[in-house]
N, C-alpha and C positions, 0 to 999 in steps of 0.2 A: 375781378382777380382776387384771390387768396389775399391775407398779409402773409409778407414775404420777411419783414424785418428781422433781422439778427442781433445778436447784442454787440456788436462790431458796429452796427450802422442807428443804433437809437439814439445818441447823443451827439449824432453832429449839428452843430453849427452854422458852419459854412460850407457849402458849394463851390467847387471853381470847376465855372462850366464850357469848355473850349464851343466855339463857332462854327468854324466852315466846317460841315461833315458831322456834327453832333446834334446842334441849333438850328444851323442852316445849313441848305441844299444849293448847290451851287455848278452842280451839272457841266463839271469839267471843264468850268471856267477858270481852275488854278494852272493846267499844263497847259489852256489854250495860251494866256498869258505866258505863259513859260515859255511855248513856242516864240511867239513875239520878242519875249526879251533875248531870245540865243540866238535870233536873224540878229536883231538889230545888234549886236556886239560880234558877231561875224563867225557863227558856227555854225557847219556846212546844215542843208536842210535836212539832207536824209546820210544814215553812214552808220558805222559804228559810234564816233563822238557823240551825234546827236542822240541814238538810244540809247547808251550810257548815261546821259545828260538826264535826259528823261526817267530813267531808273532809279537816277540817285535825287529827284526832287521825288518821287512816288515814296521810297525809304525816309527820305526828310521829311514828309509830311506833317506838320503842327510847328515844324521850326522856325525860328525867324527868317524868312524871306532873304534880307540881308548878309545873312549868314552864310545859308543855302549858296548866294551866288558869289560869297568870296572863297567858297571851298571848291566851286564849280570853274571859275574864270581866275584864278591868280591876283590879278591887280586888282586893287582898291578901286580904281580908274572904272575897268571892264565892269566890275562889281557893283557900283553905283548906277553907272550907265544901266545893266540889263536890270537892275531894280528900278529905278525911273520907268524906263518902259514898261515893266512888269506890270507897275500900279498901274498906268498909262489906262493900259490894255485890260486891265482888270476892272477897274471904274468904269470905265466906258460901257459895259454889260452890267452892272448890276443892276442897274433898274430894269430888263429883262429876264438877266441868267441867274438870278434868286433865289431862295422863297424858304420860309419857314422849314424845317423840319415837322413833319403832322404832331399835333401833342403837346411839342417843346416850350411853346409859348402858355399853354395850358398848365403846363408841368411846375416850370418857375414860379407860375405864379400861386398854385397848390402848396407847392416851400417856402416861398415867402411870405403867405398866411399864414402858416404854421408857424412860423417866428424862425425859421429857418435862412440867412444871409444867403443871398446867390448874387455872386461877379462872376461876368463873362468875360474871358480872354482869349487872345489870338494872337498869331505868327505873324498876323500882316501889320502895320502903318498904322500910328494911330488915327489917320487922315484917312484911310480907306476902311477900317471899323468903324467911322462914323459914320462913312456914307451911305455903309451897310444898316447899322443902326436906324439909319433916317432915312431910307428907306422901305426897310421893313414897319418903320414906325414906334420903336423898341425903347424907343426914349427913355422910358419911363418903367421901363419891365423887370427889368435886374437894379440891384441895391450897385452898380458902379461896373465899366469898363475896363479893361487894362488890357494895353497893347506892350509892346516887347520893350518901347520907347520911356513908357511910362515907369517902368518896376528894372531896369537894367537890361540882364540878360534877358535874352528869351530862351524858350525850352532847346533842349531837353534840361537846360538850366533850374534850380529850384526859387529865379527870383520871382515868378509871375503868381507863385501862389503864397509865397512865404510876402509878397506885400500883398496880396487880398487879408491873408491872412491877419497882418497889421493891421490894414483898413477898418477892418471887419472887429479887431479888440478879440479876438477868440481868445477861452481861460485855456488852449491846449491847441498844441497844433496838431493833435490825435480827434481834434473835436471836428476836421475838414475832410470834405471828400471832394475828388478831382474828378474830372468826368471828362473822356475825349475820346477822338475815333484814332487815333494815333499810338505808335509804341511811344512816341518822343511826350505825348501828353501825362500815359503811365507813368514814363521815368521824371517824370519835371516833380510829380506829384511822390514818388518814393522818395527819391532825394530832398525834397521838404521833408517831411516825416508824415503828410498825410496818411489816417489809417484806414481809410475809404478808398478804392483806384477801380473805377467802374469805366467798363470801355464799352463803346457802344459799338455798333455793325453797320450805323449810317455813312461810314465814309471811307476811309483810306485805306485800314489796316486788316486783316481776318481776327477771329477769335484765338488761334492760335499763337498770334504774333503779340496780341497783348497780354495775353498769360504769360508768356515767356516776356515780356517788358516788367511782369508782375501785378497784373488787373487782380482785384479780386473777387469782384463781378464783372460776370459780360453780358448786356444785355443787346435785342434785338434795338432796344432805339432810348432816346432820352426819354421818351413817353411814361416807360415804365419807373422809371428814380421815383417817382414818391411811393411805389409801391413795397421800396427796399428799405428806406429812409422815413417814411413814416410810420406811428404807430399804428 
């Protein structure tokens, strides 16, 4: 493939690279979970409620989990509960319902030779990123983790990249680019000040819905980021 690079994208720094749906593949293992946590907190199986329910974790998509279910269920109570479960049910499949994104592992590590920082973040636990992690075997692949846990809020909040971005020592925070299949990933990353918002097509969101969150690449998959990002 061509160089792609632009002068928007020669000088960055640091990557912040979202997980489920960008990194990894996970084969609708986030609403199967989702189903599991709205039984167990008592919301009917099928109905209006329930596809509403369902609607609004598709639109949340890259959100903290946590979150998600205190806007869903009211009580702090209810909210805890169907998150327990959520994890419950979502750990119990990763070592089958898995698996790399093609490239992605390839890709990281193409950046991080180049002297280019990549931390990967996520909406979920930092308990259930790990598992992910070690699982895949990832240990060791990105320069640091951050879960929603770890850095404050989560998205579409601006704290999970503005602390990679600490981590990471960046001389600007125009020197970072965001990367996720989500509108909630684009906006985490505009409201930091990142000048890089590249959305991928691996997972939740269309190309049209992250332009309109403000992407300013969209690309078919993470595969292709060093073809934009380096020289």
């Amino acid at each position: 493939m061509p160089n792609t690079t632009d002068p928007n994208t020669r000088d960055i720094e640091l990557i912040v690279l979202d997980m489920a749906g960008t990194t990894v593949t996970d084969d609708g293992l986030v609403l199967d979970a989702f189903d599991a946590a709205a039984t167990a907190v008592g919301l009917a199986n099928d109905g209006p409620e329930r596809d509403d329910a369902r609607r609004y974790v598709l639109d949340t998509m890259g959100q903290s989990k946590i979150e998600v279910f205190r806007a869903l269920f009211g009580s702090e109570e209810r909210a805890q509960a169907a998150n327990r479960e959520f994890e419950s049910a979502y750990d119990a499949r990763i070592d089958d319902g898995i698996a790399p994104i093609p490239g992605a592992a390839q890709a990281i590590t193409a950046l991080r030779e180049s002297g280019i920082s990549v931390v990967l973040t996520t909406g979920f636990s930092a308990t259930t990123q790990r598992r992910i992690i070690d699982t895949l075997g990832w240990q060791d692949l990105p320069d640091a983790f951050l879960a929603p846990g770890d850095a404050g809020r989560g998205r579409p909040h601006p704290d999970l990249v503005l602390s990679a971005a600490l981590r990471s020592e960046v001389s600007d925070i125009a020197a970072v680019a965001v990367v996720g299949d989500t509108s909630s990933d684009i906006l985490s990353g505009r409201r930091a000040g990142a000048s890089v918002l590249v959305g991928v097509l691996t997972g939740a969101h269309s190309a049209d819905l992250l332009r309109e969150a403000g992407a300013t690449h969209v690309l078919d998959s993470v595969a292709e980021l060093p073809h934009i990002v380096l020289p």
